[in-house]
C-alpha positions as CSV (number, residue, x, y, z in Angstrom):
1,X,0.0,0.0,0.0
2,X,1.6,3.3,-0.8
3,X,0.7,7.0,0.5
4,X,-0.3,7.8,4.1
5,X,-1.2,4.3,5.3
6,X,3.0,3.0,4.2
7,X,3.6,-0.5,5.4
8,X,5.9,0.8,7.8
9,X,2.9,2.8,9.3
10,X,0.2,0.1,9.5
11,X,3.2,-2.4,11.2
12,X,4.1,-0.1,13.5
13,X,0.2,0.9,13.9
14,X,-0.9,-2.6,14.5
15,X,1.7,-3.0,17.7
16,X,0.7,0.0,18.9
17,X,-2.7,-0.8,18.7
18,X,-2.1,-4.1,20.3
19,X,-0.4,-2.9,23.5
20,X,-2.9,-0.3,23.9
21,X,-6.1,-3.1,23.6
22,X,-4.2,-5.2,25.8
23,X,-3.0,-2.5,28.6
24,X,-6.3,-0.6,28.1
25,X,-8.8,-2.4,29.7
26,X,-6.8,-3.3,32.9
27,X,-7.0,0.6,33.5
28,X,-10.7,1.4,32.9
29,X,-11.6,-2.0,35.0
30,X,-9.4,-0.5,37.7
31,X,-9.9,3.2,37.4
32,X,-14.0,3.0,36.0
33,X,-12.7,5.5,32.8
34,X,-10.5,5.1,30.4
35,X,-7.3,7.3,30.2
36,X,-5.7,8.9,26.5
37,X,-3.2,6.3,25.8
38,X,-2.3,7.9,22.2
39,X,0.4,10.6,24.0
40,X,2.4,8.2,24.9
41,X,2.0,6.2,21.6
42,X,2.9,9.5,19.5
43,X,6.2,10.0,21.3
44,X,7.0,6.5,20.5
45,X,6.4,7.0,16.9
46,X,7.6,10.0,16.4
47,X,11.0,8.1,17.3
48,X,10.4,5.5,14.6
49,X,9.1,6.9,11.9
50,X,11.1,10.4,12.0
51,X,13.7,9.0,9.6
52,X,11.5,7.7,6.8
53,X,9.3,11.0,6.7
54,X,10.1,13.7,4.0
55,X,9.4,16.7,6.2
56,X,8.1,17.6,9.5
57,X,4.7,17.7,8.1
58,X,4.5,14.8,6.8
59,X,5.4,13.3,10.0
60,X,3.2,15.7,11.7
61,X,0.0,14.0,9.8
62,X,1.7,10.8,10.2
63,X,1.3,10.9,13.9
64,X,-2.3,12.1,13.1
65,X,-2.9,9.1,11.8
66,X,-1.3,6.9,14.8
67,X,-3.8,9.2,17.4
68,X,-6.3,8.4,15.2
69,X,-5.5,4.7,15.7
70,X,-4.9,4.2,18.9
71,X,-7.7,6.5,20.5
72,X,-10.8,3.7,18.2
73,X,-9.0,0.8,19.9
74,X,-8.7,2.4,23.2
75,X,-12.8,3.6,22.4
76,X,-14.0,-0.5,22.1
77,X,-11.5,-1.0,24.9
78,X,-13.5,1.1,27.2
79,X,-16.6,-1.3,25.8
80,X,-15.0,-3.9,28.7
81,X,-17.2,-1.9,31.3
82,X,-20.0,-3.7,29.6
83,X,-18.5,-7.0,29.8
84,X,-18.0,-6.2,33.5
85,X,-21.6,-5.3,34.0
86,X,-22.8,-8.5,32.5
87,X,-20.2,-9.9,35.3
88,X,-21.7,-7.7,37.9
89,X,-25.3,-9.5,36.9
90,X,-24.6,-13.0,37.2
91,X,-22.1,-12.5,39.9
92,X,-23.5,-9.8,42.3
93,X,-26.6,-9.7,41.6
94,X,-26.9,-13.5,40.9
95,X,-29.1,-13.4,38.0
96,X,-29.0,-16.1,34.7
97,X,-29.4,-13.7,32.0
98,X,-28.2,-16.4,29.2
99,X,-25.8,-14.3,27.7
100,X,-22.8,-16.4,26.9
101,X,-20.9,-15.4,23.3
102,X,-18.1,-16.8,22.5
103,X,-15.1,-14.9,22.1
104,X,-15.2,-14.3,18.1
105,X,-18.3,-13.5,18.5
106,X,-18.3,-10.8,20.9
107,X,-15.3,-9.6,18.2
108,X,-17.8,-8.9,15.6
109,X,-20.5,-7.7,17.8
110,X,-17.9,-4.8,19.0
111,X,-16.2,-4.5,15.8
112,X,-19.8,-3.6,14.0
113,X,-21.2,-1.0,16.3
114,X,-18.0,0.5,16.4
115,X,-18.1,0.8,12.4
116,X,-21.6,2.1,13.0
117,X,-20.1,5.0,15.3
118,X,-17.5,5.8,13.0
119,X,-20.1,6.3,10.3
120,X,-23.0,7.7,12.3
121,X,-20.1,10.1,13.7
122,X,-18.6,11.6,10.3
123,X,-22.1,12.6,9.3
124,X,-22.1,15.9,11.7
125,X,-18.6,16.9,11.1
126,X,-19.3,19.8,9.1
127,X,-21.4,21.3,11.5
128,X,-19.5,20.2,14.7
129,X,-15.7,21.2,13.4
130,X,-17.2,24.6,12.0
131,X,-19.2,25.7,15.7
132,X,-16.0,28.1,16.7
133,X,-17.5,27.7,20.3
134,X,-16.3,24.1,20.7
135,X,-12.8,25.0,22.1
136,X,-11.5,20.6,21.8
137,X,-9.2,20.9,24.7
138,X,-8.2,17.5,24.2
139,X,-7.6,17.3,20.8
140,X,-5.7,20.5,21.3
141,X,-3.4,18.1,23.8
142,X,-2.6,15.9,20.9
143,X,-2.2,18.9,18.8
144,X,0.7,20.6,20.7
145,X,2.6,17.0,21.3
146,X,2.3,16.7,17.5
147,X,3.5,20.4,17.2
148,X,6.2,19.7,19.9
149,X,7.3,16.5,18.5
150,X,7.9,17.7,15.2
151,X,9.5,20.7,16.1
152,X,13.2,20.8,14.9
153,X,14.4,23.0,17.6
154,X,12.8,20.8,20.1
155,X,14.7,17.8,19.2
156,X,17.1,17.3,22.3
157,X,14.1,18.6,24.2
158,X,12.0,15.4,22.9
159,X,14.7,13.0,23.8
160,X,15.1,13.9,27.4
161,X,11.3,13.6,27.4
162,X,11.1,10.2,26.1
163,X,14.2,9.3,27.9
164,X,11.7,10.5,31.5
165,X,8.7,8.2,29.6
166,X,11.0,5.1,29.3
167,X,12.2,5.1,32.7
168,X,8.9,5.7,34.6
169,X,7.5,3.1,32.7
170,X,10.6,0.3,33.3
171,X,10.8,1.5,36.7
172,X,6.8,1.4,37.4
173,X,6.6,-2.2,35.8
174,X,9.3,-3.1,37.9
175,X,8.0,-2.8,41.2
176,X,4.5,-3.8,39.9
177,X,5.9,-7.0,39.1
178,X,7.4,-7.0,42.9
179,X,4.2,-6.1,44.3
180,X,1.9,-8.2,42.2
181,X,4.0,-11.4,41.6
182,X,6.1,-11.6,44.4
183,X,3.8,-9.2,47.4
184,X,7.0,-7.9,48.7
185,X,5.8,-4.7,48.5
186,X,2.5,-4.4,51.1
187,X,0.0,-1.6,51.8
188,X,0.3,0.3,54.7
189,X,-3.1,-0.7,56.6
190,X,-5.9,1.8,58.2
191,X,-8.7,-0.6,58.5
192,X,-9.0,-3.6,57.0
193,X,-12.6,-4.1,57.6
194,X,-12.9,-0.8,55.3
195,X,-10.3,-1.7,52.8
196,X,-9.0,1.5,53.8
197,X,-5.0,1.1,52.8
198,X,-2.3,3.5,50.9
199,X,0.1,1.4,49.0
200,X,1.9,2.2,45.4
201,X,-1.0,2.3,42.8
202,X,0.9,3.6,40.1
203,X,-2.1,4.0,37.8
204,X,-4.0,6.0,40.7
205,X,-0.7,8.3,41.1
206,X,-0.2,8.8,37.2
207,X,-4.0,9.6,36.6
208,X,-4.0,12.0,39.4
209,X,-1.0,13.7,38.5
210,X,-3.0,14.4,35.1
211,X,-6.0,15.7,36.7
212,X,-7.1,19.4,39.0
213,X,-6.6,18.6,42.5
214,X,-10.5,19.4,42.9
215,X,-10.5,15.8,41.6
216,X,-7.8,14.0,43.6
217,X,-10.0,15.9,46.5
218,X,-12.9,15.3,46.2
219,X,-11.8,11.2,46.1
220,X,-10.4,11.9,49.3
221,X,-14.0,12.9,50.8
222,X,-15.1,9.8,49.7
223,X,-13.0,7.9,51.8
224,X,-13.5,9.9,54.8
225,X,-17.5,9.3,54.2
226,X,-16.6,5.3,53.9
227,X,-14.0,5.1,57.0
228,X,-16.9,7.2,58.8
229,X,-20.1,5.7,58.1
230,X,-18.7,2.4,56.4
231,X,-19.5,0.1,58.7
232,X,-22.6,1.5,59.2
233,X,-24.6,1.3,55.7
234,X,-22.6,-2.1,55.4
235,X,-24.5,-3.3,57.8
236,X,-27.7,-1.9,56.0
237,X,-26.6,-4.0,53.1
238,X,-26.3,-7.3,55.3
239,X,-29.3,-7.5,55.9
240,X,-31.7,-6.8,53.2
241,X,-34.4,-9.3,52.5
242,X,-34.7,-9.6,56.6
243,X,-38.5,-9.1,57.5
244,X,-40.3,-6.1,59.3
245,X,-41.1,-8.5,61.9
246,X,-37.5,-9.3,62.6
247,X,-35.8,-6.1,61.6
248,X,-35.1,-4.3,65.0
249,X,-33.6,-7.4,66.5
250,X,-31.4,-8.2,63.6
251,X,-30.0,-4.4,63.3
252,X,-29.2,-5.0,67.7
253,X,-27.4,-8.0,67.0
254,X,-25.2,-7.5,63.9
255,X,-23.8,-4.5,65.9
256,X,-23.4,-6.6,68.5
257,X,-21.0,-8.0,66.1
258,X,-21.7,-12.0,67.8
259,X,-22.9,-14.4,65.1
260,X,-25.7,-16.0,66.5
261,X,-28.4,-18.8,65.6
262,X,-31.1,-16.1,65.3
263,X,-28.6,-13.6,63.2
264,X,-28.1,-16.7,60.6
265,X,-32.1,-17.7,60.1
266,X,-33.7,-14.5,59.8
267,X,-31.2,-11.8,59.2
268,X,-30.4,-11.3,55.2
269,X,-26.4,-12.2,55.2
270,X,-25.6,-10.7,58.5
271,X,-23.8,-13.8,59.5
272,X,-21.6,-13.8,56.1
273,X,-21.3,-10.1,56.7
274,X,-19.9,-10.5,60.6
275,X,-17.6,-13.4,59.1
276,X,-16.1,-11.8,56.0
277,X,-12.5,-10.5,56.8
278,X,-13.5,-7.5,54.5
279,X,-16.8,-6.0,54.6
280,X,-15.5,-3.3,51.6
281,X,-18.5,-5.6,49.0
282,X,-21.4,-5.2,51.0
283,X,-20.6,-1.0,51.9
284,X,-20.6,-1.2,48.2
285,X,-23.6,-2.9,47.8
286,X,-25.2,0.1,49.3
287,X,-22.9,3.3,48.7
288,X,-23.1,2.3,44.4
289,X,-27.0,3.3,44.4
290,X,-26.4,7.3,45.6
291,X,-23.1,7.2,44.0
292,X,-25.0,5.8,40.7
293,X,-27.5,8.5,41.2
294,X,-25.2,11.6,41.6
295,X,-22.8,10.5,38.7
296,X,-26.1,10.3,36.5
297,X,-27.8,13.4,37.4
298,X,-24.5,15.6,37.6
299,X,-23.2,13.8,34.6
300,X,-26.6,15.0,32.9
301,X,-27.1,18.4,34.5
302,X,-23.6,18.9,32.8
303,X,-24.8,18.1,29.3
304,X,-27.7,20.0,29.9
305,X,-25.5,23.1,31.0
306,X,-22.7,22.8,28.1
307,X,-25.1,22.7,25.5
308,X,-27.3,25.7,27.1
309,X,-24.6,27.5,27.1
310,X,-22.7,26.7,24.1
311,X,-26.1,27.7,22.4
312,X,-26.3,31.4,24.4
313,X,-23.0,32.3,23.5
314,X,-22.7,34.6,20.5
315,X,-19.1,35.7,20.6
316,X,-16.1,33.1,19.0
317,X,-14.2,31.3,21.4
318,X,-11.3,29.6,19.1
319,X,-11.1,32.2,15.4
320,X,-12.0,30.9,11.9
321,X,-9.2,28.1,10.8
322,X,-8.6,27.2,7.5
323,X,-8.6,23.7,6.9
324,X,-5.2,22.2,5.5
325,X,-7.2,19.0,5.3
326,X,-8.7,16.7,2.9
327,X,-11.8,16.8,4.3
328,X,-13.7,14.7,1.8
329,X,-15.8,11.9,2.6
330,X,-17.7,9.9,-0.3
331,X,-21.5,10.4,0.8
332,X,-21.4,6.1,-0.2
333,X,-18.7,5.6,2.2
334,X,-21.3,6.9,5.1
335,X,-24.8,6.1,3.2
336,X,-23.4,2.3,2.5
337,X,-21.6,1.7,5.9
338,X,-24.2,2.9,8.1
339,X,-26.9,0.9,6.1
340,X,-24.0,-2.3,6.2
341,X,-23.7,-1.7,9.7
342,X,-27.7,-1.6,10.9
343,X,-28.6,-4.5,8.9
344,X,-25.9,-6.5,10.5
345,X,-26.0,-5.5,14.3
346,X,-29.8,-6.7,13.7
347,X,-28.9,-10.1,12.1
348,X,-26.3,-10.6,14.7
349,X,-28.1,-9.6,17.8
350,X,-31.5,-11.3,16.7
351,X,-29.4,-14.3,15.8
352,X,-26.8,-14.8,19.1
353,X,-28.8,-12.5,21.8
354,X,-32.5,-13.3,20.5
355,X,-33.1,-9.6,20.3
356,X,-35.9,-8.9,18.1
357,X,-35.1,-6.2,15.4
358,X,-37.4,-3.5,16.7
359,X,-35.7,-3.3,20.1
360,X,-32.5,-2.9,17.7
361,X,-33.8,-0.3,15.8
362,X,-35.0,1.5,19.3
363,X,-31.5,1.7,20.4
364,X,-29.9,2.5,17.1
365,X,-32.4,5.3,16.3
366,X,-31.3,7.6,19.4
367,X,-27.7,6.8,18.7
368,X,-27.7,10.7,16.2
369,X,-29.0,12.4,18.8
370,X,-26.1,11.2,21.7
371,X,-23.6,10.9,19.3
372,X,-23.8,14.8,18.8
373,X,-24.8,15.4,22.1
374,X,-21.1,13.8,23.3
375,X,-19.3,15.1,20.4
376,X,-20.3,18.7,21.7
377,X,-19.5,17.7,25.2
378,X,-16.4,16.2,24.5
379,X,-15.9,19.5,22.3
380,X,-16.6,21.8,25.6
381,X,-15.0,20.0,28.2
382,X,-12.4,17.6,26.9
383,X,-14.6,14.3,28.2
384,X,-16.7,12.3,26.2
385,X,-19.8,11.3,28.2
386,X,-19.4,7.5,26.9
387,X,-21.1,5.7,30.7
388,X,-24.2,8.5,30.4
389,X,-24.7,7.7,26.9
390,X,-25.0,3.9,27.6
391,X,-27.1,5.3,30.8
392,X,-29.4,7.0,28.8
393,X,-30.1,4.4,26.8
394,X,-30.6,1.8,29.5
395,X,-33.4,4.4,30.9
396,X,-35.1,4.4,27.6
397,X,-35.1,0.5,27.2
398,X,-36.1,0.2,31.4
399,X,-39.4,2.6,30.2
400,X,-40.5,0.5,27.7
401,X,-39.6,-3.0,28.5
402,X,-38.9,-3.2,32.0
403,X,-37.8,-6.8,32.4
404,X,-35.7,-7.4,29.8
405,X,-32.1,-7.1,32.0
406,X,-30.3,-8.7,28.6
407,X,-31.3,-6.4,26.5
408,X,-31.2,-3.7,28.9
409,X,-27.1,-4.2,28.9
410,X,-27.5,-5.0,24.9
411,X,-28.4,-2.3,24.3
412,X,-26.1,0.0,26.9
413,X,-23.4,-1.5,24.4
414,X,-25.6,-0.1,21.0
415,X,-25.0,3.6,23.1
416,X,-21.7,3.1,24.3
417,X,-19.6,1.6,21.7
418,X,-20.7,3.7,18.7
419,X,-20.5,7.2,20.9
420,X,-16.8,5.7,21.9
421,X,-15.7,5.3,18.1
422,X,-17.2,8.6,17.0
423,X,-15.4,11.0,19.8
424,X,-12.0,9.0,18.2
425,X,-12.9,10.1,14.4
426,X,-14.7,13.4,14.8
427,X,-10.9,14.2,17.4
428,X,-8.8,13.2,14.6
429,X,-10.7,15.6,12.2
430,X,-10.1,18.2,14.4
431,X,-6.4,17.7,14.2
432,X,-6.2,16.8,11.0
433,X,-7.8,20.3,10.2
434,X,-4.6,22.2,11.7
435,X,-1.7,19.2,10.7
436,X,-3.1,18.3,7.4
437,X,-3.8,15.1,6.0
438,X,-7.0,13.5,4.7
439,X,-9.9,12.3,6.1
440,X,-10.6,9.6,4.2
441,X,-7.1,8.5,5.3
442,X,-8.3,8.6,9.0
443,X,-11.2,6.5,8.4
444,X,-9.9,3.9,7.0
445,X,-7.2,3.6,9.1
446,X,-10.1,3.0,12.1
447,X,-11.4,0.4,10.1
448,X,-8.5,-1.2,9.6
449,X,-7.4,-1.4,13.7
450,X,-11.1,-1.0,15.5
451,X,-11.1,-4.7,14.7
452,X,-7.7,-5.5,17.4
453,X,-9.3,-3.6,20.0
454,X,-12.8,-5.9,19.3
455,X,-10.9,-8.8,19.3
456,X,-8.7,-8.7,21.8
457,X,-11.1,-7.2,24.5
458,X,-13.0,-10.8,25.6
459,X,-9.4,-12.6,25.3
460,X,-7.9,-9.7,27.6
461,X,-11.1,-9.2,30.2
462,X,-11.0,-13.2,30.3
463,X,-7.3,-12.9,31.4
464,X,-7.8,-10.3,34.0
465,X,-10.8,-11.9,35.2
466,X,-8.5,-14.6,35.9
467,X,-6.0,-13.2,37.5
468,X,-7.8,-10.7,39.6
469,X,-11.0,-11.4,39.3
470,X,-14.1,-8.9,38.7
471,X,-15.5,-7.7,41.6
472,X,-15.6,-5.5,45.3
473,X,-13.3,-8.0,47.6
474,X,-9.4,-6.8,48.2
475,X,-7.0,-7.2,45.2
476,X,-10.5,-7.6,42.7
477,X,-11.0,-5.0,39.6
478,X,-13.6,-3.2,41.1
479,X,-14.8,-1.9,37.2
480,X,-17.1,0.8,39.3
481,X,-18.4,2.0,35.9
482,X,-19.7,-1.7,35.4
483,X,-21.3,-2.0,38.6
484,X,-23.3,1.2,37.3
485,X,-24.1,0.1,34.0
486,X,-25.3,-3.3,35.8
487,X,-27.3,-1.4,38.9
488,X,-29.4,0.7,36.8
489,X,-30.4,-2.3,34.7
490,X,-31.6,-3.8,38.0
491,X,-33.5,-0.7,39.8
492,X,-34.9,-0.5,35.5
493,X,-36.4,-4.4,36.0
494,X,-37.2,-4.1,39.9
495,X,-37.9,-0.5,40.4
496,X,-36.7,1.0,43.6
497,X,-37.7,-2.4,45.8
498,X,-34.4,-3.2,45.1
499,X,-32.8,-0.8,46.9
500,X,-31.5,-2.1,50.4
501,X,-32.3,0.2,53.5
502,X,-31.9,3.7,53.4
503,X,-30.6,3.5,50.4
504,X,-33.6,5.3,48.3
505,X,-33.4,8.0,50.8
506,X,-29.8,8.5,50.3
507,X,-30.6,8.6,46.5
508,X,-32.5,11.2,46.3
509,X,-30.2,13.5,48.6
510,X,-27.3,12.4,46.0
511,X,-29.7,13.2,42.9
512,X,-30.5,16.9,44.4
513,X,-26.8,17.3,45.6
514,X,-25.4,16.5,42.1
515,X,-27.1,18.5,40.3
516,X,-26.7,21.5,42.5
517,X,-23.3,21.7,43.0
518,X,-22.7,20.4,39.0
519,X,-24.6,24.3,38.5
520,X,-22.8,25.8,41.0
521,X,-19.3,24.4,39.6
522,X,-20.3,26.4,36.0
523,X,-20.1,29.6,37.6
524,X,-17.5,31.7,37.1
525,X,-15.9,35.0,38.1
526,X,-13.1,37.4,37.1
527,X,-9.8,37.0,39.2
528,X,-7.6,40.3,39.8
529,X,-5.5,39.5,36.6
530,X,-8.6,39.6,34.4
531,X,-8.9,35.7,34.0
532,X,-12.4,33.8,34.6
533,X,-12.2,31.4,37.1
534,X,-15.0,28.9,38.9
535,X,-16.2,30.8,41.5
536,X,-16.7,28.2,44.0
537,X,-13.4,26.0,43.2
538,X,-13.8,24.5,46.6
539,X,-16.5,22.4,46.2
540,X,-16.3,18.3,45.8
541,X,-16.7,17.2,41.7
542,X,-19.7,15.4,42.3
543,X,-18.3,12.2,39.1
544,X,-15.0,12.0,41.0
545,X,-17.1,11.9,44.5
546,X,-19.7,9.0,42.9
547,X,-16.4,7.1,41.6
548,X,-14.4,7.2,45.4
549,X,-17.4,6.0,46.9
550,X,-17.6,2.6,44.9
551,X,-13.5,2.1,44.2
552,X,-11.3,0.6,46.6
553,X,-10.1,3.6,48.8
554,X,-6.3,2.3,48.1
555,X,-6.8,4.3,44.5
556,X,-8.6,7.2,45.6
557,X,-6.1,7.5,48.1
558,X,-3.3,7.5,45.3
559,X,-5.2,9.7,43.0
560,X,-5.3,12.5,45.9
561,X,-2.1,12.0,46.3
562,X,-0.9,12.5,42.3
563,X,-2.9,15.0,42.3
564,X,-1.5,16.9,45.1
565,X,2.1,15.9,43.7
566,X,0.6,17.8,40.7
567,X,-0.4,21.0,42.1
568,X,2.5,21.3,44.0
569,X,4.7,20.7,41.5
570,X,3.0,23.6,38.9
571,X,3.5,26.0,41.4
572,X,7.2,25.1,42.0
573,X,8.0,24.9,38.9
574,X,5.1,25.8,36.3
575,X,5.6,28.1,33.3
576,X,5.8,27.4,29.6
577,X,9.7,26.2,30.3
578,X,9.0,24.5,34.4
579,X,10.1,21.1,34.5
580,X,6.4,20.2,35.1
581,X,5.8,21.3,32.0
582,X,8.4,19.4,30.3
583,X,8.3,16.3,32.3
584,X,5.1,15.9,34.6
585,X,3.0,14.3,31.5
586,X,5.9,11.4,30.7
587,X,6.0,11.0,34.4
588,X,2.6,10.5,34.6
589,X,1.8,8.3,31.4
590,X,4.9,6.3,32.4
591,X,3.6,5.7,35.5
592,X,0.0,4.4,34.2
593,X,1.7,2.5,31.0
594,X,4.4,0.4,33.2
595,X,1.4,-0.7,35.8
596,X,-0.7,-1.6,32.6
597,X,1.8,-3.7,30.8
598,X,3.6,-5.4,33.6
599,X,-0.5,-6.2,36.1
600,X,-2.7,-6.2,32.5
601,X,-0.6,-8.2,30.1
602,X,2.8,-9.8,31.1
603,X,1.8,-10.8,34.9
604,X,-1.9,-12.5,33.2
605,X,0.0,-13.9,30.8
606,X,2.8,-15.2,33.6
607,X,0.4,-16.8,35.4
608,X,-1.3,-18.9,32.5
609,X,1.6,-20.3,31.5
610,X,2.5,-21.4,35.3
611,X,-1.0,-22.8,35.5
612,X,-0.4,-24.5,32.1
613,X,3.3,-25.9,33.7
614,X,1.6,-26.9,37.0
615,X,-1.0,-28.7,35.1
616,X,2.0,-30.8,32.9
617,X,3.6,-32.0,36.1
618,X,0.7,-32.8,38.5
């Protein structure tokens, strides 16, 4: 193949691409959100294929192309929250919901709803790349590394940097692989009951060092809520299902904390409960239903607020840019995949799900309207809103067919997947616009690698499940967005009976406390030096406050800490030319990328091949 898509660049594509499917997942089961992996994937090219490129822009749109890559297999990589939440079902929730693809299967289901995306996506470019209000921070990331990386006078600048990116990583996988493999490295302790421990979670430290302290904060007030009232709506937890009848006495006696005849007849699993080591899965049980609820409902009063006030604004945020793009699309490319991509996302889902074609249709038919709802919140704030689109969706199907849990999490997927793959293509546009290159170019080079990502993710959420398991006891992948996906699906079948004590109560305080502070957190004022800032920059992010309350406190505790780390270090040493500048992003990616390739691939893999030799000499 000759032009932009070389053999050099699809071989050096596909590894990339393969790293990031397999080293992907491990992070969003761990973390509950997926982080950019294509920074650290653009640095690594740009050392490779620097030597073969004509010019610095040609190596510019070259690196386009490897964003564009990596960010649709790191979208269906984030698609393993749904494999999770089907977990979550049978597991937690101890429901038979007969869903049991095989592995190639689940491949094409991913791979053709993430065509669909890519498709469905392109369609509004014209009017989302043109709206001057839509400021792409993210994209505008990629765009300065790609700047930065191509920059002659930058060159012994870039070394250094990827010099700091190689060394984090060996040195992060190192001491995973001594605190994973060999548990010579141990958490420092607070409460076991709790799970409350600090210990070296490098993908917690990197992800914090990339995020406001607000963030890394307000996962600290999460933990101080579940070392304080922890034991407490536990407790709650343990004993739903116990009668009215025998409620008071149970409620005296598992605080008594004696396991008695009484306590193991009548009262729910307050016996299990009193005898677990941990007690980290039931506080779960009932913290995930207000943190579900005030994730939702600030997640949506966000939406609601970006797109009121993109739509208010008048003046241009980002000036006019002429396009040094290709931007042309054949309308047959679009027309011909979409209609390709229905027809066979019916077939397939009708034929291995038994989901009749009009609850396919239901799903697919909202997909325009979330797609550019996400593109323009991704465009505002830099996040795609991937979970609330697969929320939103699971609401819709809980209205109209209230029993049907499968298809409830089928169709989450239908929401999810496509609005992943189109936040990756519409981005790559955006860059493409200021680097050059050719859009046609970008989407068939999605094509071409969405299908690793779809592939690999069963083989790779198999292998973690594995070797960590899926789930809320210690050392488990909690997947928090999962258990999300999975709860609403429930309270959508049961309705709000299936809510243990207290917990509806606590609900509706999260609901009402979300959204307010989600408005209050838009406000803005005009510091001394003429800047807007949020005027009330103190209060808790009500997403990062839902997540602490449902991950183990071990990686809250790190994220507050990277965070802090962070802050610290900008003011020390900010500035265009502060070392923080320079080096805190390698740090951090290193830091992320050496857990994720040493706990999510080589330790998974380790341990198969040990089983395998134990299994030869028994």
């Amino acid at each position: 193949m000759t032009g932009p898509l070389s053999p050099r660049l699809l071989i050096l594509g596909v590894i990339l691409c393969v790293i990031a499917a397999l080293a992907g997942p491990y992070v969003t089961l761990k973390l509950g959100m997926s982080v950019d992996l294509s920074y650290g994937g653009m640095f690594l090219a740009a050392a490779l294929l620097a030597k073969g490129a004509r010019d610095n822009r040609e190596l510019a749109v070259q690196l386009n192309i490897i964003q564009a890559m990596i960010n649709a297999v790191s979208g269906v990589g984030f698609m393993v929250v749904i494999l999770a939440a089907f977990h979550y079902i049978k597991g937690e929730f101890g429901r038979d919901i007969d869903f049991n693809p095989t592995w190639w299967q689940m491949g094409v289901w991913l791979t053709i709803s993430a065509y669909l995306g890519v498709f469905v996506g392109a369609i509004p470019r014209r009017t989302i790349l043109a709206d001057r209000t839509l400021t792409w921070p993210a994209a505008r990331g990629v765009l300065v590394v790609a700047h930065t990386l191509t920059d002659p006078a930058a060159t012994a600048l870039n070394t250094r940097r990827k010099a700091v990116l190689s060394v984090t990583t060996a040195l992060a996988g190192f001491l995973t692989f001594l605190r994973d493999s060999l548990g010579v490295i141990t958490p420092i302790v607070g409460n076991k009951a709790l799970n409350l421990m600090m210990g070296l979670e490098f993908v917690g430290l990197g992800f914090g060092m990339l995020v406001p302290l607000g963030i890394g904060l307000s996962g600290l007030l999460g933990v101080w809520i579940l070392a304080n009232f922890g034991e407490t709506v536990g407790q709650l937890a343990a004993l739903s299902g116990t009668s009215e009848v025998n409620w008071a006495q149970c409620r005296t006696e598992i605080a008594a904390g004696e396991i008695t005849d009484f306590l193991r007849v009548n009262c729910g699993e307050a016996a299990k409960y009193l005898g677990a080591g941990s007690h980290f899965k039931h506080i779960v049980l009932w913290m995930m239903w207000p943190a579900t609820a005030m994730m939702v409902a600030s997640a949506l009063t966000s939406v609601v607020l970006s797109l009121a006030k993109n739509a208010l604004m008048t003046t241009s945020v980002v000036g006019e840019v002429e396009s040094q793009a290709d931007e042309h699309i054949p309308t047959s490319w679009i027309v011909g995949g979409t209609i390709v991509c229905i027809g066979l996302l019916i077939f397939v889902q009708d034929l291995w799900f038994d989901m009749p074609w009009y609850q396919v249709m239901v799903a697919i038919a909202i997909q325009p309207v979330l797609i550019v709802a996400g593109l323009r919140v991704l465009g505002l704030t830099g996040q795609g809103p991937v979970s609330l689109m697969a929320n939103a969706t699971q609401f819709l199907f809980g209205l109209i067919w209230p029993a049907h849990v499968k298809e409830n999490l089928v169709a989450a997927q239908i929401a999810a997947d496509p609005a992943a793959s189109s936040e990756g293509t519409i981005s790559s546009f955006w860059v493409a616009q200021r680097l050059g290159g050719s859009f046609r170019t970008l989407i068939v080079a999605q094509l071409l690698m969405l299908p690793i990502g779809a592939f690999l993710l069963p083989v790779t959420f198999t292998m973690l499940a594995n070797r960590f398991g899926i789930g809320l006891e210690p050392g488990q992948l909690a997947a928090p967005t999962g258990l999300k996906i999975a709860s609403l699906a429930i309270v959508m079948e049961k309705g709000l009976t299936a809510l243990p004590h207290g917990a509806l109560t606590a609900s509706i305080a999260a609901i009402v406390f979300g959204i307010l502070v989600e408005i209050l957190l838009t406000m803005t004022k005009t510091d001394a030096e003429g800047n807007e800032v949020q005027r009330f920059p103190w209060l808790p992010v009500p997403s990062a406050l839902g997540f602490s309350l449902i991950l183990p406190p071990t990686l809250s505790i790190a994220t507050a800490v990277g965070s802090m780390i962070s802050f610290t270090w900008r003011k020390v040493a900010g500035g265009d030319v502060g070392s923080y500048i320079l080096y805190g992003a390698p740090i951090a990616a290193g830091l992320m990328a050496g857990e994720a390739i040493v706990g999510g691939i080589l330790l998974p893999i380790l341990a198969t091949l040990v089983e395998f030799v134990n299994s030869l000499l028994s």
